[in-house]
N, C-alpha and C positions, 0 to 999 in steps of 0.2 A: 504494500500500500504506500502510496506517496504521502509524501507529506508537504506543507506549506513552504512556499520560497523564503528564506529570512535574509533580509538584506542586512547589513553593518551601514547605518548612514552615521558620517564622519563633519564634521563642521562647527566653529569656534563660536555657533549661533544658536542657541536653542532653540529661538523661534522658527530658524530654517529647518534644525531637525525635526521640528514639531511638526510643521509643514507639511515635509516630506511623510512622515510617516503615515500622517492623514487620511494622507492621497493615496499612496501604497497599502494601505488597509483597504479602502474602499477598491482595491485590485485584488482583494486575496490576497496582499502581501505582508506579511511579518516582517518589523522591520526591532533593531537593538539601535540605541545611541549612543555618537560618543563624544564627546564635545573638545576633542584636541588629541593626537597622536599617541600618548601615551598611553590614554585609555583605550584606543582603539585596539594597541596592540596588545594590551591586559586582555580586551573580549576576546580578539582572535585565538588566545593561546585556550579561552576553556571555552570557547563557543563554536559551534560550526557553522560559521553562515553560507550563503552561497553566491550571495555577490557584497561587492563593497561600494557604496556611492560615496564619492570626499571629494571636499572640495579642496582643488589643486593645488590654489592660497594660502593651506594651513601655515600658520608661521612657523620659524623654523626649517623650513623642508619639511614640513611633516608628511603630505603625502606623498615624497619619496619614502618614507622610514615606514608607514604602514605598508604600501604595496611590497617593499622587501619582506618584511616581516609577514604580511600573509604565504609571497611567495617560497620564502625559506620555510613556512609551517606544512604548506601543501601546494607543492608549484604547480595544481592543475586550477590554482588562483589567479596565473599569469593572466588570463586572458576576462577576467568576472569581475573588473572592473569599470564603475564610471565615475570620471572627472569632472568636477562641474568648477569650471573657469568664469571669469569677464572679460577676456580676451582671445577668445575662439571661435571659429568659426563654426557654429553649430552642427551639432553632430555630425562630427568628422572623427577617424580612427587616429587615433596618436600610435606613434613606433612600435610600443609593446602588443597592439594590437587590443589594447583598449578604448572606450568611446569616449570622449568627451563633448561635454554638453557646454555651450556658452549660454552665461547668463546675461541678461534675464529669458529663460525660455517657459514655453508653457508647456504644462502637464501630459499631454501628449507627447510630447518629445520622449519624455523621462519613461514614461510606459512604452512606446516604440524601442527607446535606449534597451529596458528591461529585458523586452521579449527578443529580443535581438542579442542579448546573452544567453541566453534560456534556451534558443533556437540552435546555436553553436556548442552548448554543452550539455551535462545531465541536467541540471536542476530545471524545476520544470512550477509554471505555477499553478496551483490548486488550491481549489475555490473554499474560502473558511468562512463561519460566521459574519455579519457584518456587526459594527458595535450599534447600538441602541441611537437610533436620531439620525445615524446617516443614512443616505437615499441606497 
């Protein structure tokens, strides 16, 4: 039996994380938050997620140091990534063969982004409860 897709959303913004998860729930999608690199790579080590959305801008290079660290956890993470930049040209593939998404984009994008991971790997999304109030 499958189970739900659970995304790692990464970003120095709660309210983006918030956001994001929102919208990714009302998709069937489970998502964990993390609001700066180091926690991300604390969840990686006991979480299994199946994709990771971060934003590019973390300070620091952070999300250089998460994508290493997922991909040193389980390198078939190389590629279950999305970037969400203000300086890119809307979904477009970056080198590692990750997607990045320029911001400001709309919601559609970021579910295309999704299924277009999902499409290329195992993980796969299925349909969960929806919370109480939303459509």
């Amino acid at each position: 039996m499958s189970k739900p897709l659970l995304v790692l959303i990464v970003d120095a913004e709660p309210t983006i994380c918030d956001l994001f998860a929102d919208y990714l729930h009302e998709l069937g999608i489970n998502s964990v938050q993390a609001y700066g690199a180091a926690e991300a790579c604390a969840i990686l080590k006991d979480v299994r997620v199946d994709l990771v959305l971060i934003d590019h801008e973390l300070p620091q290079n952070g999300a250089s140091a998460v994508y290493g660290a997922a991909v040193t956890l389980r390198p078939e993470m190389h590629r279950r990534f999305i970037f969400t930049c203000t300086m890119a040209e809307p979904l477009k593939r970056v080198e590692n063969g990750c997607l990045l998404l320029s911001k400001p984009f709309r919601f559609e994008e970021l579910a295309r982004a999704v299924r277009s991971i999902c499409d290329r790997s195992s993980a796969r999304i299925v349909p969960q409860a929806r919370r109480a109030g939303l459509p």
